[in-house]
C-alpha positions in Angstrom: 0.0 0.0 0.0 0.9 3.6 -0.4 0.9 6.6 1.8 0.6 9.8 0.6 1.4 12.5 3.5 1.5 16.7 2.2 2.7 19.1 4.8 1.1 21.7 2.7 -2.2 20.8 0.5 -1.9 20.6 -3.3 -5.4 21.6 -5.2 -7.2 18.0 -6.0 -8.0 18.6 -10.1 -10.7 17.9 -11.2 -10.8 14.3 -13.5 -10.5 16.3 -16.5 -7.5 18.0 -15.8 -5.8 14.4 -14.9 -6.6 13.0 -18.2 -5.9 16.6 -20.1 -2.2 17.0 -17.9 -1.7 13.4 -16.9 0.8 11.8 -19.6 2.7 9.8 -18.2 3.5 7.6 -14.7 5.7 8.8 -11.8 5.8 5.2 -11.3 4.3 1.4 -11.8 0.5 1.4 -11.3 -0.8 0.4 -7.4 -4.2 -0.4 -6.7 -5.5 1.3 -3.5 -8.8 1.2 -1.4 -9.7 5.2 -1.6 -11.9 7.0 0.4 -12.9 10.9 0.3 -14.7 13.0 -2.7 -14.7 10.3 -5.3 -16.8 7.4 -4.7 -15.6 5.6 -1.4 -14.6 1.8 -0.9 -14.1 1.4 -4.7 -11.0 0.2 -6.5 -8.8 2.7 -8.4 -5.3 2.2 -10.6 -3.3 5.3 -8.7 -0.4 6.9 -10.5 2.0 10.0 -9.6 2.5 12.6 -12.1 4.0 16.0 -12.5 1.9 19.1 -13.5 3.8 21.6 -14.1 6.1 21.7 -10.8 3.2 20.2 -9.0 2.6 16.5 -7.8 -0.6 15.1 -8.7 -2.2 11.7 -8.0 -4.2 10.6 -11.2 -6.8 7.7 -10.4 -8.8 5.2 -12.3 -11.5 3.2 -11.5 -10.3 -0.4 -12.1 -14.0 -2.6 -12.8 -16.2 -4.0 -10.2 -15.9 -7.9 -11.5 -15.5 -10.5 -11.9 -12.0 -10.4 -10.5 -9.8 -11.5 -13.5 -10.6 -8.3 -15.2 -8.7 -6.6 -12.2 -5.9 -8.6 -13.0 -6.2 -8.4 -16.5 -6.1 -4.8 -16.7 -3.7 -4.7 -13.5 -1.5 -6.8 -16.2 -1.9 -4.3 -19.1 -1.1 -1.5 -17.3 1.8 -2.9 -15.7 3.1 -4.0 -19.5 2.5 -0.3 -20.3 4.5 0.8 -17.7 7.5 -1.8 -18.4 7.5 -0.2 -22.1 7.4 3.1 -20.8 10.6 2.7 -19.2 12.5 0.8 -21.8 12.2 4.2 -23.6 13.1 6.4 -20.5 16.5 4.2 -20.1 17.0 6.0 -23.9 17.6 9.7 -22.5 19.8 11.8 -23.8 21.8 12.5 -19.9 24.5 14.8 -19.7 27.4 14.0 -17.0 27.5 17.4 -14.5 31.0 18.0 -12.9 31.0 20.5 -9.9 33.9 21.8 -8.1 32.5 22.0 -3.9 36.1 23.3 -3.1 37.5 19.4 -1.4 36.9 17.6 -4.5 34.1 17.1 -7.5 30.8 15.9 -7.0 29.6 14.8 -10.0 25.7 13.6 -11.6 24.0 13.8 -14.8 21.4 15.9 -16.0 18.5 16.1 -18.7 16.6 18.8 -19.8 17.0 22.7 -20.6 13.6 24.4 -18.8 13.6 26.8 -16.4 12.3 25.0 -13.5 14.9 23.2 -11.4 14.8 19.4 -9.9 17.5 18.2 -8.0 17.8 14.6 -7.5 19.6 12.9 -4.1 19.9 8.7 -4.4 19.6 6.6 -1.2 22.5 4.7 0.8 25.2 3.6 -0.9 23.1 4.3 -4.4 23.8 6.7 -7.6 22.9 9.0 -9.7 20.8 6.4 -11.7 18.3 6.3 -8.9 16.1 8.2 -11.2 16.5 6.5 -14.3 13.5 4.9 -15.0 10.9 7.9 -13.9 13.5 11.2 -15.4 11.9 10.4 -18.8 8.1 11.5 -17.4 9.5 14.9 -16.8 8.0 17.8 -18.7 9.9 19.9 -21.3 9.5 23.1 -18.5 12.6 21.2 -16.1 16.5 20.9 -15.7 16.7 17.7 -13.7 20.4 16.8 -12.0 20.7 13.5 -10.4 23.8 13.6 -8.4 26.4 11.3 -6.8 26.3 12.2 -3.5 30.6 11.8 -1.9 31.9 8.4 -2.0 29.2 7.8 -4.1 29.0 6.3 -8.0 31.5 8.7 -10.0 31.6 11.3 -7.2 35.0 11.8 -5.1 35.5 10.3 -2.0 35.8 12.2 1.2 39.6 12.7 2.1 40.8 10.7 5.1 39.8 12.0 8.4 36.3 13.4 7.2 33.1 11.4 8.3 29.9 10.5 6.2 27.5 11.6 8.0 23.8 14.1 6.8 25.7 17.3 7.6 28.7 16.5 5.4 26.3 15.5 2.6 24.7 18.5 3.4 27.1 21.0 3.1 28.3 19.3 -0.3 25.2 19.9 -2.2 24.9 23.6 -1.2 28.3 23.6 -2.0 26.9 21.9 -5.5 23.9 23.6 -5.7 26.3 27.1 -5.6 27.7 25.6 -8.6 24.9 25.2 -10.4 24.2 28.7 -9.9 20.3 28.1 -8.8 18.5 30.3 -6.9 15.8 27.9 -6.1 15.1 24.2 -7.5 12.3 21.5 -6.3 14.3 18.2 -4.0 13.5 15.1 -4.8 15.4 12.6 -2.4 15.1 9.2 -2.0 15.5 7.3 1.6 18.9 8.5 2.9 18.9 11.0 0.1 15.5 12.2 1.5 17.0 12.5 4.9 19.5 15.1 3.7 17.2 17.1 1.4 14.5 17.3 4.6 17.7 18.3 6.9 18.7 20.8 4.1 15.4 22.1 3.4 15.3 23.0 6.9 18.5 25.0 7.1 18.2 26.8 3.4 14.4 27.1 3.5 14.7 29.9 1.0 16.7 27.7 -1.4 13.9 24.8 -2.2 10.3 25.8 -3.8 9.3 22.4 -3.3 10.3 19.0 -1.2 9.4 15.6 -1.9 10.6 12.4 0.3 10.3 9.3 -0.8 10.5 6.6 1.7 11.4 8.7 4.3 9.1 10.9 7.3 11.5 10.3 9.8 14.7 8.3 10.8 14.6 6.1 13.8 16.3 7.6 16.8 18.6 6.1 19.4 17.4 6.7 23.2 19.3 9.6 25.0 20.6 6.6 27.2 22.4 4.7 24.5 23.2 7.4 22.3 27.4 7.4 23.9 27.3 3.7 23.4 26.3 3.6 19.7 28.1 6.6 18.9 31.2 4.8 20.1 30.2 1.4 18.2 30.0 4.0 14.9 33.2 5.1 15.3 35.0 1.7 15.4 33.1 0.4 12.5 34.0 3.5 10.8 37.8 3.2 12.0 37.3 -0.5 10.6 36.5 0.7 7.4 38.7 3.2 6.5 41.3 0.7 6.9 39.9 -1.6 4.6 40.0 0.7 2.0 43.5 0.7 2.1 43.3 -3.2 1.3 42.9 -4.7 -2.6 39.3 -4.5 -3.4 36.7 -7.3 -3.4 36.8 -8.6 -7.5 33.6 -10.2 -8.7 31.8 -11.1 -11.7 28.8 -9.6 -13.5 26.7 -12.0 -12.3 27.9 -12.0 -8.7 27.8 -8.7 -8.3 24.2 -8.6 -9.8 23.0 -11.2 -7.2 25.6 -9.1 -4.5 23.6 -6.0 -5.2 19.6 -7.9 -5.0 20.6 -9.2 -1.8 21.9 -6.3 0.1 19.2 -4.1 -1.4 15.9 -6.1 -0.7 14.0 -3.9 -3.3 16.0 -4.1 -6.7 15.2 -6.5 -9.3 17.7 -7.6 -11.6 16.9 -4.6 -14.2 17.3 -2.4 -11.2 20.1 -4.3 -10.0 22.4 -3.1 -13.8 21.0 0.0 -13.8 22.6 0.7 -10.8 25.9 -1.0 -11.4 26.2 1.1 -14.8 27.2 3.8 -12.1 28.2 2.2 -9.1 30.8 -0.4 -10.7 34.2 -0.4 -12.5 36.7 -2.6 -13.7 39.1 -4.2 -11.7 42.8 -3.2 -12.6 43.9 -6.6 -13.9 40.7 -6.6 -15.9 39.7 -9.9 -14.3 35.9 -8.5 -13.2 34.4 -5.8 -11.7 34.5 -3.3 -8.1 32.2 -1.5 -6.3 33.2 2.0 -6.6 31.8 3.6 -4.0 34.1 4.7 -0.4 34.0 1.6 2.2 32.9 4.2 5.1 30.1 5.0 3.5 28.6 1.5 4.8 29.1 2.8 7.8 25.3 3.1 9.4 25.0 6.7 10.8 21.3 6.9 10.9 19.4 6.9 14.5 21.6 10.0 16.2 19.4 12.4 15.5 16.5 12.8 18.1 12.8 13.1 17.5 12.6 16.5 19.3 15.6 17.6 16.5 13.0 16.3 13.8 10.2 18.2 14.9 12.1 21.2 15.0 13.5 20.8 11.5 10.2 20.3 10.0 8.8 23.0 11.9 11.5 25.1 9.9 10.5 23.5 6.5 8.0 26.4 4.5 7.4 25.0 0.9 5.6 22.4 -0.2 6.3 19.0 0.9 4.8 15.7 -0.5 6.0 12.5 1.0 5.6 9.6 -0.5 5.5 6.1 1.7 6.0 2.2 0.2 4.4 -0.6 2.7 3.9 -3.7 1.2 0.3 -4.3 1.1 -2.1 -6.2 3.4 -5.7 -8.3 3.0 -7.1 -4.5 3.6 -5.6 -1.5 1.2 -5.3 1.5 2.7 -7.8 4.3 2.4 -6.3 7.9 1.3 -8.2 10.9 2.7 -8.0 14.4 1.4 -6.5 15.2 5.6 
């Protein structure tokens, strides 16, 4: 099921504005239990598309019976879909290089309109996050998908820095600087949402728009075992930086596919080589491939910052914020209200 949260209501068009402005899906087609204006306890095909700089949630009313039309038409519009992104892996992406002062963070981009998307990737992800959804974008946007440091093409943090929100942070206003925006929509997924809400907070006058995906908020560590855990980070990270002064780990294709399914617990195999086109190299004897990204970014940071520290920051947050929730579904859909 889905959860769609707004910290600041977008109009509801009207069902002939979706099917005049709705072209194409933000992503693969969900069927939800929906409850509000439109007629209640009824099954609808939701999909997430931009207006404009706007989210919208287009919906269709999927039939009534006999249940093998649901799926049947659940089928067709998943096939839809699966075309749809064959042709967005086609786009015409430009690689972005950006001087932050340290080193170069570096992404891709697509598109020449005046309204700015910046894209953030979850841990130990890429730039290619957005791969399969950058081709939905209208004509009117400049989207950059970065690397965030240690990250696909992106440098690595010299020795004696720590991965951590703020340090992400500072390097994408350091980026963003670079681009020379004034203001530009965030789009971040999971860890990547936890540094565009953090930044969002601090440079409020920098974002017109934030969306989260997968993220409200992190978990936190008590007060009472914050010294402890903190102290566990720091080893692991210690442990780390050490092995990246060690030959890297050399697999094949195929083991790194299967390597990269596993640890993520969400990719498929497609999604599995899309990210790999970014986030893997060949080894120096030429014997397979490595993981490019820094060893210490594996180092788990999250759960140090306290829910009070969270309220605070979204207290601070002015634009427009849609987030956007995955659970995997139950006997019961949920229902989405217009609260």
């Amino acid at each position: 099921m889905v959860v769609l949260m707004v910290h600041q209501a977008l109009p509801t068009p009207s069902p002939q504005r979706l099917s005049e402005h709705t072209k194409r899906p933000m992503n693969k087609p969900i069927n939800v239990r929906v409850s509000g204006d439109i007629e209640p306890h009824k099954w609808y095909n939701v999909r997430l598309a931009m207006v404009g700089d706007k989210a919208v949630v287009a919906m269709r009313r999927m039939p009534e019976s006999p249940t093998e039309d649901k799926k049947e038409q659940s089928t067709k519009l998943a096939r839809e879909d699966d075309q749809l992104s064959d042709q967005n892996e086609v786009l015409n992406w430009e690689e972005v290089e950006i001087d932050i002062g340290w080193g170069t963070m570096r992404g891709k981009a697509i598109g020449n309109g005046p309204h700015h998307i910046l894209g953030l990737h979850g841990w130990l992800d890429n730039a290619n996050t957005f791969d399969l959804v950058a081709g939905v974008l209208p004509e009117s946007v400049r989207f950059v998908s970065l690397d965030l440091p240690g990250h696909g093409l992106s440098d690595h943090f010299p020795t004696g820095f720590v991965y951590d929100p703020r340090g992400y942070m500072a390097s994408v206003k350091r980026a963003v600087i670079g681009l020379g925006w004034k203001q530009f929509t965030f789009l971040g997924h999971s860890m990547g949402a936890v540094v565009a809400i953090m930044y969002t907070a601090v440079f409020p006058e920098d974002v017109h728009a934030l969306i989260s995906i997968d993220i409200i908020k992190t978990w936190s560590y008590p007060p009472e075992k914050q010294a402890s855990q903190m102290r566990k980070y720091f080893y692991q990270y210690f442990d780390n930086e050490k092995m990246c002064t060690q030959n890297p780990l050399v697999y094949t294709e195929e083991e790194l596919i299967k390597k990269t399914i596993e640890g993520s617990k969400s990719l498929d195999e497609r999604g599995a080589k899309i990210m790999l086109k970014r986030g893997a190299k060949p080894s120096e004897d030429g014997k397979g491939l490595i993981l490019s990204r820094d060893l210490r970014c594996k180092t788990y940071f999250i759960g140090f910052i306290g829910l009070d520290v969270w309220i605070e920051a979204a207290k601070a947050i002015t634009c427009p914020f849609l987030i956007i929730k995955y659970v995997p579904a139950k006997e019961e859909a949920i229902a989405i209200n217009e609260s």
